[in-house]
C-alpha positions in Angstrom: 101.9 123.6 76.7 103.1 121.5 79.8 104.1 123.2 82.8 107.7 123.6 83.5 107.2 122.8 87.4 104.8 120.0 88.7 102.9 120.1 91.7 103.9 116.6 93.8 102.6 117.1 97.4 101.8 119.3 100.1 103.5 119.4 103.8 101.0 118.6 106.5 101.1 118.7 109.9 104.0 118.2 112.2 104.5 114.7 113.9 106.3 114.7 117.4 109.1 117.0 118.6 112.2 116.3 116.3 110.8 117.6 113.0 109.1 114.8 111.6 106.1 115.8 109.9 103.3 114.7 107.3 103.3 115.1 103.7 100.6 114.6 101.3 102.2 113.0 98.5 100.3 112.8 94.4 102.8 110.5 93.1 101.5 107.1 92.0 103.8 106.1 94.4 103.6 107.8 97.7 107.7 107.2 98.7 108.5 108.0 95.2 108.1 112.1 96.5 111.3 111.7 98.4 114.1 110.2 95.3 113.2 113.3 92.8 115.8 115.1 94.7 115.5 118.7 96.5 111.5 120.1 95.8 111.0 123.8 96.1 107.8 125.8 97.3 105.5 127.5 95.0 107.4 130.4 94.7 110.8 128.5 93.9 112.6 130.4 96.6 113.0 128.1 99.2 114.1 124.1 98.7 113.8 120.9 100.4 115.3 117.8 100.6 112.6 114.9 102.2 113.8 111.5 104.0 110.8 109.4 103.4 109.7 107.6 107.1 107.0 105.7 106.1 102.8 106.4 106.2 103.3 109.7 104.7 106.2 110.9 107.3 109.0 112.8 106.1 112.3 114.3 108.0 113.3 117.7 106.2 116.6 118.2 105.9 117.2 121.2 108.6 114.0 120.9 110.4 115.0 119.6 113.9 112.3 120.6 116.0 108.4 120.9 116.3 108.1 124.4 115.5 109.9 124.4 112.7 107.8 121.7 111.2 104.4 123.5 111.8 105.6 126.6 110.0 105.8 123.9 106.5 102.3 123.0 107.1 100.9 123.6 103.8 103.6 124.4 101.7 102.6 123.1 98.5 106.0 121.0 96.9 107.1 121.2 93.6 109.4 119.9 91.1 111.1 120.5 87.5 109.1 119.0 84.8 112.9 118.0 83.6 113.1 115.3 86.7 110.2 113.6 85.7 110.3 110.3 83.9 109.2 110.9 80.6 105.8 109.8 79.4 104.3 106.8 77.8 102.5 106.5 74.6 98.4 107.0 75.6 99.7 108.3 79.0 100.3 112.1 79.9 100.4 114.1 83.6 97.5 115.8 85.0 98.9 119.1 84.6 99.4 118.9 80.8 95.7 119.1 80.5 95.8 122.8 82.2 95.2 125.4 79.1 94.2 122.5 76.2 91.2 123.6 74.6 87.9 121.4 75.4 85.0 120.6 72.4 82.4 118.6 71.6 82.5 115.4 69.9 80.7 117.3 67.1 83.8 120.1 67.3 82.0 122.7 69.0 84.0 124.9 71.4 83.4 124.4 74.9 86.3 126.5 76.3 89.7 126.0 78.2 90.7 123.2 80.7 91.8 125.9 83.4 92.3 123.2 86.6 92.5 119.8 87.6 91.6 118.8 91.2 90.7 114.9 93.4 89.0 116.8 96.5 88.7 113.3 97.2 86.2 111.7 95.6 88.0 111.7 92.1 89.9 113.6 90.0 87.6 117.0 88.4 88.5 119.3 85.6 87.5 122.8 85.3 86.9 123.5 82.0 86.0 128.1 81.8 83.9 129.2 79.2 84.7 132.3 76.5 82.1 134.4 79.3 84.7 133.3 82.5 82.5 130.5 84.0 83.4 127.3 85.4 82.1 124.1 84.7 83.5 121.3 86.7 83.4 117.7 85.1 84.2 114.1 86.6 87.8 113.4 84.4 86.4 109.9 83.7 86.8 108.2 80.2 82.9 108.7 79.7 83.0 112.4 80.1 86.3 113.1 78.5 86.7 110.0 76.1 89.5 112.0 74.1 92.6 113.9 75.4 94.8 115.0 72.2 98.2 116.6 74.0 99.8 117.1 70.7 96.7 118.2 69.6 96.1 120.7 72.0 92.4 119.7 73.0 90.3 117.5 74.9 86.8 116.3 74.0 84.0 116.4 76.5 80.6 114.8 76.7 79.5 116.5 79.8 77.2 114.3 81.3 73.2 114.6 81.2 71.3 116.1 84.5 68.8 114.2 86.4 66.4 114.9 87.5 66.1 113.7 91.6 62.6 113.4 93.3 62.0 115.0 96.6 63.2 112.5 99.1 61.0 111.1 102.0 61.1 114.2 105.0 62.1 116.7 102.7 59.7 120.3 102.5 57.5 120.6 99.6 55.9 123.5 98.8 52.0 123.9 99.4 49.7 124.6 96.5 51.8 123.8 93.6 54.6 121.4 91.9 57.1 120.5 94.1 60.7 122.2 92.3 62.8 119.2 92.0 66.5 119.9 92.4 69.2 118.7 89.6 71.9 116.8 90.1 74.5 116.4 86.9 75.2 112.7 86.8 78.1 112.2 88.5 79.9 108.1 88.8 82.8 107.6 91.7 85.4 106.0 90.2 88.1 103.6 91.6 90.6 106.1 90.8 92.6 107.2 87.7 90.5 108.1 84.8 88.0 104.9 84.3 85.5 104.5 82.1 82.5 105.0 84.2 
């Protein structure tokens, strides 16, 4: 079930002594954060209308000085699902995957799509078993070739581990096999959800 409010950006850090400050925006378009209208905090209770600058500067409309800026930093800025454009055929928004079931390709129930995060190096989905663990997964079109929306599911091939050799300068252990660490196989990715 989509969410009724999305997630769009995040306040950073205050720019100069007039109010200006940063803003992290996750719109496809970074200046697009500031035409959806007023944005509220994660609570709802407080709302904000941005002036977009340029290279992820806003003005907040009633934050005139440097103090007042700093107290936004990292207020996390939502808006209505309702404002949103609606949605292409083959296209959804990141936060419709939250609560889909995941599976196999064979069927078999991997659990539920809890989160989906880009810590930077791409977006990740955490998918939490029927015990309450978290696997995290590269969203890439290998690892999750299918994602159903209507459906209610997503299908995951979670990638195979490898296994990675001790590396020049690294301790072994005496009198024995060396353990050899695992890695799951993880591709970077360009951005979006490529096939990797």
């Amino acid at each position: 079930m989509p969410a009724s409010r999305i997630l769009v950006g995040e306040f950073g850090r205050p720019h100069g002594v007039r109010g200006l400050i940063h803003v992290r925006s996750y719109t496809a378009e970074p200046a697009a954060i500031a035409g959806y209208g007023p944005l509220s905090d994660e609570s709802g209770a407080r709302s904000f209308s941005l002036k977009w600058l340029a290279d992820g500067l806003v003005q907040v409309e009633g934050v005139a000085d440097r103090d007042a800026a700093a107290k936004l930093t990292g207020t996390r800025l939502y808006i209505d699902r309702a404002a949103l454009p609606e949605t292409e055929e083959d296209e959804f928004y990141l936060s419709d995957l939250i609560g889909l079931r995941a599976e196999t390709e064979a069927g078999e129930p991997l659990g539920t799509v809890t989160a989906v995060e880009d810590f930077g190096a791409g977006t990740v989905i955490t998918i939490r078993d029927a015990n309450g663990r978290d696997t995290l997964l590269p969203f890439t079109r290998a690892v999750v070739p299918v994602v159903e929306i209507a459906a209610g599911r997503v299908v995951v091939a979670p990638p195979e581990e490898n296994v990675v050799p001790p590396q020049p300068g690294e301790d072994t252990v005496q009198g024995g096999d060396t353990p050899r660490p695992r890695r799951p196989s993880m591709r970077r990715r360009s951005g979006g959800r490529d096939a990797a």
